[in-house]
C-alpha positions as CSV (number, residue, x, y, z in Angstrom):
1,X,3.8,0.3,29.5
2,X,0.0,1.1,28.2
3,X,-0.3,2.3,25.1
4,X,-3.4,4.5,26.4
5,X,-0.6,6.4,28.3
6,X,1.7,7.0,25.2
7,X,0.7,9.9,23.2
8,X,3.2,11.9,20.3
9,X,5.5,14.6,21.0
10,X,3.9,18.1,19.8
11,X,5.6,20.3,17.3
12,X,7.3,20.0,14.5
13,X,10.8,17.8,14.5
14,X,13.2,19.3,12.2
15,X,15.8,16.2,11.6
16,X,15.6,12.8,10.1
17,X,16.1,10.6,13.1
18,X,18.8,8.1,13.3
19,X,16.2,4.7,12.8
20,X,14.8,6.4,10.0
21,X,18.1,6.7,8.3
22,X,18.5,3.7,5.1
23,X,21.6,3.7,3.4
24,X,21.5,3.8,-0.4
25,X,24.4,1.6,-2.0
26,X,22.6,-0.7,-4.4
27,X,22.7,1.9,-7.0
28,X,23.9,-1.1,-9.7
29,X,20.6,-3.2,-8.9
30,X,19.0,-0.1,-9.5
31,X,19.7,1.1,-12.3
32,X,19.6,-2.6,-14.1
33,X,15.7,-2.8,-13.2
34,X,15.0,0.5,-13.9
35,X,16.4,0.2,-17.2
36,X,14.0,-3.2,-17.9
37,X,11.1,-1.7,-16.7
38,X,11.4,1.5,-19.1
39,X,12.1,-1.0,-22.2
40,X,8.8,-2.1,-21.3
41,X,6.9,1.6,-20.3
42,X,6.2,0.3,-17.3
43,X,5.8,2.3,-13.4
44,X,6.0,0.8,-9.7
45,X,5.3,3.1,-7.1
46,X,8.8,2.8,-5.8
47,X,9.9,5.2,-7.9
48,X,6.7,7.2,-7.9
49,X,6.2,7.2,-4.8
50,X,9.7,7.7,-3.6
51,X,9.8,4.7,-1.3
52,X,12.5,4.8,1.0
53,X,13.2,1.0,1.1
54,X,13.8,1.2,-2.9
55,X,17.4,0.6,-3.1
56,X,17.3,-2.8,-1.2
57,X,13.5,-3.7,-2.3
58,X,15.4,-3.4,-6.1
59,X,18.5,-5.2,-4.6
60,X,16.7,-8.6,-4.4
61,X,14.1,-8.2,-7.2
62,X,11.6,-6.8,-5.7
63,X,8.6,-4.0,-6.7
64,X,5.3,-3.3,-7.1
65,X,4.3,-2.5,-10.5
66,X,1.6,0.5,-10.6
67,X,-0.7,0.2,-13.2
68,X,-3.0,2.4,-14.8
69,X,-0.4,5.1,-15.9
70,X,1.8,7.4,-13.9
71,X,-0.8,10.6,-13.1
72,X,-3.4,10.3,-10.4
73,X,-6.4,12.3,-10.7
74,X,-6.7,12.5,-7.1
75,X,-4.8,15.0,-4.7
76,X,-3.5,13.3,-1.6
77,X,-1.5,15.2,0.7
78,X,1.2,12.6,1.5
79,X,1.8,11.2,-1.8
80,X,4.2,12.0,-4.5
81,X,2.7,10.3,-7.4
82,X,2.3,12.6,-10.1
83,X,-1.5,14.2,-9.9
84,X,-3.2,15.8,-12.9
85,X,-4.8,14.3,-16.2
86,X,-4.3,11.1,-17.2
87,X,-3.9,9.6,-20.8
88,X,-5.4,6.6,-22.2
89,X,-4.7,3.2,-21.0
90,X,-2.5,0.3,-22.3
91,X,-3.7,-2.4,-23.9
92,X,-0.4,-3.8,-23.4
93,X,0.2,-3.3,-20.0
94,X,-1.6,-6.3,-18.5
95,X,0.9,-8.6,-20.0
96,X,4.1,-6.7,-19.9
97,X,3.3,-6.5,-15.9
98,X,3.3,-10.2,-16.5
99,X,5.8,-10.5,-18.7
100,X,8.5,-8.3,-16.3
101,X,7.2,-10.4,-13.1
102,X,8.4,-13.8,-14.5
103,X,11.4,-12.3,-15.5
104,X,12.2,-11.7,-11.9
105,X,10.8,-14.7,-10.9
106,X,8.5,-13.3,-8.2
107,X,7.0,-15.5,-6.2
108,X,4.7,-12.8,-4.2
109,X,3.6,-10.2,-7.3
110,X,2.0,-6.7,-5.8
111,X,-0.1,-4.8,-8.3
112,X,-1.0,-1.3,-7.6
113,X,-2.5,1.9,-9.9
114,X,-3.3,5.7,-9.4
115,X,-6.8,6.6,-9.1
116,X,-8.7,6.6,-12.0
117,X,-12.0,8.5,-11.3
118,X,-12.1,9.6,-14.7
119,X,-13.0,6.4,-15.7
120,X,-16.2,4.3,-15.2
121,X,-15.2,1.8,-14.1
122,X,-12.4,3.4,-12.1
123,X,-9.8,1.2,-14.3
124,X,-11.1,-2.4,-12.4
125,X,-11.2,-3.7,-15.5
126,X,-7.4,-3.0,-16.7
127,X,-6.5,-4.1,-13.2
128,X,-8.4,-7.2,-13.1
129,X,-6.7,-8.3,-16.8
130,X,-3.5,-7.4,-15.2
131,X,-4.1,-10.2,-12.2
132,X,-5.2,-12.5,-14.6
133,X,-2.6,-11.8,-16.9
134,X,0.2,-12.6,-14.1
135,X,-1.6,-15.7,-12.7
136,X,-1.2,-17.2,-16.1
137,X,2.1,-16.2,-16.4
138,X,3.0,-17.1,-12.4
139,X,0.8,-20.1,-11.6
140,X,2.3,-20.8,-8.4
141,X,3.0,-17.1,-7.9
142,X,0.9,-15.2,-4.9
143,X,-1.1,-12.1,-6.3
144,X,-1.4,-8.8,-4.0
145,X,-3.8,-6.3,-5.4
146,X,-3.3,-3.0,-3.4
147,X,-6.5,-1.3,-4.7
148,X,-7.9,2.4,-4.9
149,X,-11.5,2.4,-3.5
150,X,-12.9,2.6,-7.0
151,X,-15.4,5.5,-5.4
152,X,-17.6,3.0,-3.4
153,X,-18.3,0.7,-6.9
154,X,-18.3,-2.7,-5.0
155,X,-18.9,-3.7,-8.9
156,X,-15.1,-2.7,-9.4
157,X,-13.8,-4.6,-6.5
158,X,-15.6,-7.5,-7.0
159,X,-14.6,-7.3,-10.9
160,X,-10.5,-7.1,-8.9
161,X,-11.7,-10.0,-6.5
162,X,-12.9,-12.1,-9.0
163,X,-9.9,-12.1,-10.9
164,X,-8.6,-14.3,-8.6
165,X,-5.9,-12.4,-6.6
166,X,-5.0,-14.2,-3.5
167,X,-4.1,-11.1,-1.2
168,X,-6.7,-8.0,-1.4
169,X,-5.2,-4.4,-0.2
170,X,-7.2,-1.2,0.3
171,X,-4.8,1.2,2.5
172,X,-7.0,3.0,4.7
173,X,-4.2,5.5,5.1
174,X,-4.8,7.7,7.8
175,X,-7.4,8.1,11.1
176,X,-10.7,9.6,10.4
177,X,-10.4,13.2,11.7
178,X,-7.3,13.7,9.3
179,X,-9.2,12.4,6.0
180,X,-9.9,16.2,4.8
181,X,-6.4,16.9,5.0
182,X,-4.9,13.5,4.2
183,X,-7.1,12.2,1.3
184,X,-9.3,15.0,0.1
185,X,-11.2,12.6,-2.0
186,X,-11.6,9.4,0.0
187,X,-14.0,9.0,2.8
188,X,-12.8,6.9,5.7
189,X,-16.8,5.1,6.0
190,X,-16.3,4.0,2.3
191,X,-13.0,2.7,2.7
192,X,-13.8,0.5,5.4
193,X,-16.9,0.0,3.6
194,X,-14.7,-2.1,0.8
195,X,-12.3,-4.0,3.1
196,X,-15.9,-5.0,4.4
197,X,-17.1,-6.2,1.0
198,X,-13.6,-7.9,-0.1
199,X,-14.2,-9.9,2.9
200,X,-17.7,-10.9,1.9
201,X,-17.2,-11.8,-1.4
202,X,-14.1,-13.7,-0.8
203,X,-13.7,-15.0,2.3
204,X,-10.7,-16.9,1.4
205,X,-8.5,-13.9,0.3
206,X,-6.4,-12.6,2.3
207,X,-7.2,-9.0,3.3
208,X,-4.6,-6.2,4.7
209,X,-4.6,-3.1,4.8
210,X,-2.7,0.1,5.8
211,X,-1.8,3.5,7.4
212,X,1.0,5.8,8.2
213,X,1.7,8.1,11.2
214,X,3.3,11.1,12.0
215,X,0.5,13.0,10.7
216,X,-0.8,14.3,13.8
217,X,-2.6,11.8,14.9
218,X,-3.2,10.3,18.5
219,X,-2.4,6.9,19.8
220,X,-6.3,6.7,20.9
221,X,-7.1,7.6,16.9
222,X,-4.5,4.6,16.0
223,X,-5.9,2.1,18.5
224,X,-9.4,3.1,17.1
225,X,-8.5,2.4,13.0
226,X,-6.6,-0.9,13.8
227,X,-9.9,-1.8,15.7
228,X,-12.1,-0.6,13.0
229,X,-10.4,-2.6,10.4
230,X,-10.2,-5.3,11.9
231,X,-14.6,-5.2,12.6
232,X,-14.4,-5.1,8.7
233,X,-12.9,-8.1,8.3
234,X,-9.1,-7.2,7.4
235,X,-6.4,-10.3,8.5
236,X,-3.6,-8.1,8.3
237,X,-2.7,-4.5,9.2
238,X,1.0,-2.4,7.9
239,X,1.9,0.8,9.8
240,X,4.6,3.0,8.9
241,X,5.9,6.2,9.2
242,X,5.4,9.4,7.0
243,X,8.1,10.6,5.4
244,X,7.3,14.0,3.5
245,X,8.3,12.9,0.0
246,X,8.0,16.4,-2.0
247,X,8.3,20.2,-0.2
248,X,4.6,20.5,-1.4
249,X,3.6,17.9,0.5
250,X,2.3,17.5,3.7
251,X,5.1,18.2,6.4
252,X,6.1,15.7,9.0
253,X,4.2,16.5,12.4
254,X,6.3,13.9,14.6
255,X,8.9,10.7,13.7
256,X,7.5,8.3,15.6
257,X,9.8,6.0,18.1
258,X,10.3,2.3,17.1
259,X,9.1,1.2,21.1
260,X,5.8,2.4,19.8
261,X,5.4,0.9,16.7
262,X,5.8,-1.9,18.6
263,X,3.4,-1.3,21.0
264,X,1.2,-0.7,18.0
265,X,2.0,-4.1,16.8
266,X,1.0,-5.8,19.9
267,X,-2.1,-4.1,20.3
268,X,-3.4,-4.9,16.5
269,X,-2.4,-8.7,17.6
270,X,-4.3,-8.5,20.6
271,X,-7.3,-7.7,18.6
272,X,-7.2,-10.6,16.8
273,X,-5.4,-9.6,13.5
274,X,-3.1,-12.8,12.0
275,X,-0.3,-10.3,11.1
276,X,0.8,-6.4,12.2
277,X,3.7,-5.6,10.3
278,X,4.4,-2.2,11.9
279,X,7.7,0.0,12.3
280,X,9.1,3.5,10.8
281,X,10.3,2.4,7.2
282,X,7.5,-0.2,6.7
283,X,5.1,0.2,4.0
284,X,1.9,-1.3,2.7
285,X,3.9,-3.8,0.1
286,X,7.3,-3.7,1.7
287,X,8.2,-7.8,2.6
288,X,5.3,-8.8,1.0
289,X,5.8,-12.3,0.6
290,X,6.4,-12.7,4.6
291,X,4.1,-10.4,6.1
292,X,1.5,-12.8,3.7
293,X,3.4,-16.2,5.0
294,X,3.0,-15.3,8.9
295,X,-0.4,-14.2,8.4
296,X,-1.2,-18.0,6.2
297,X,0.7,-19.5,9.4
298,X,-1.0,-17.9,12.0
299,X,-4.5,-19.0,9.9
């Protein structure tokens, strides 16, 4: 089947579908890293976020610390990160992150933040001390940095790049038309605008990057993105679907069938992208440490 000739299902779907249904039983893992990551103040935005993966992410060890503080000063429509005012950053942060990832022995650490427009340098600095801070701590650790797009500074993601993380991440999120309603703040031209630059000024680090659907978009607007990433230079591109994570949120247009987030993945290969990592429950740093081998194999 051509992917040209599958487009979504109109109209609102009013129940959880059966694929998109994860049970939650590893409450004990839970707790046990929750309870070591308040000792040290620290976030990921599995909690924040409300992943939906959390309770077997957790299971085996596994998160992505969010850096920067808990509050975004952006308001996304899909996201359930805490938006408002922010306080003052951590000094200490940087090496608790370190500190908690060799504790669990990661081998693949992902680092993410809010936004942090109200700073000048939109936080690159805190987050480039956190890479560095883990590197020392992890030598032979991989480092993921799933950025915000710093407002277009390329001085702030090359201050992130030069750190020396070996997988860069800017989430484009959603197609262009759906920007205004999606991500208020972002422009879709910028943010391809720094997957381009990541690519420049490192050509050896990795780049991915990500989206969601279920938002309303087409499969022409899909195809489109996945091509326009990969013009900017990204190796590897996550799709998932939207889950409405708070009743203020934005609301769930379709659940999209599995047969076509694989068609999804086989048209992002097609074009030439070492990995597509694409079904309904994943996310952008969900299986990290694979989706980053297969695309160093197919390399």
């Amino acid at each position: 089947m051509d992917l040209v000739q599958i487009e979504p299902t109109r109209g609102r779907p009013a129940r959880l579908p059966e694929w998109l249904r994860k049970p939650q039983t590893n409450f004990r893992a839970l707790h046990d890293l929750k309870v070591e990551l308040r000792i040290r103040g620290l976030h990921t935005v599995c909690e924040s976020a409300r992943c939906p993966n959390i309770h077997e992410c957790f299971s085996r060890k596994a998160a992505t610390f969010m850096i920067l503080g808990n509050i975004c000063t952006r308001t996304c429509g899909f996201c359930a990160v805490p938006q408002g005012t922010p306080g003052d950053l951590s000094s200490a942060e940087p090496e608790l992150v370190a500190e908690m990832a060799q504790r669990m022995a990661l081998r693949h650490v992902v680092i993410t933040s809010v936004n942090r427009d109200d700073l000048p340098d939109g936080g690159s600095a805190h987050f480039a001390a956190t890479v560095r801070a883990v590197k020392r701590a992890l030598p032979s650790a991989r480092v993921e940095a799933l950025v915000p797009d710093f407002l277009g500074d390329c001085d702030a993601v090359a201050r992130v790049l030069d750190a020396g993380c070996d997988v860069f991440n800017h989430n484009m999120e959603t197609v262009r038309r759906l920007y205004a309603r999606v991500r208020p703040q972002a422009v879709y031209r910028r943010s391809l605008a720094v997957l381009a630059f990541a690519r420049d000024r490192s050509p050896g680090t990795l780049t991915k990057s990500g989206l969601m659907v279920g938002l309303g978009e087409t499969v022409a607007e899909v195809r489109h993105l996945l091509r326009d990433i990969r013009e900017a230079g990204t190796d590897v591109a996550t799709i998932g679907q939207y889950l409405r994570p708070r009743i203020r949120r934005l609301p769930v247009e379709e659940y999209v069938h599995p047969e076509i987030f694989d068609l999804y993945r086989r048209f992002g290969e097609s074009i030439g992208f070492r990995a597509v990592f694409s079904g309904p429950l994943v996310r952008s740093s969900y299986m990290a440490e694979s989706v980053d081998a297969q695309a160093l194999c197919a390399g």
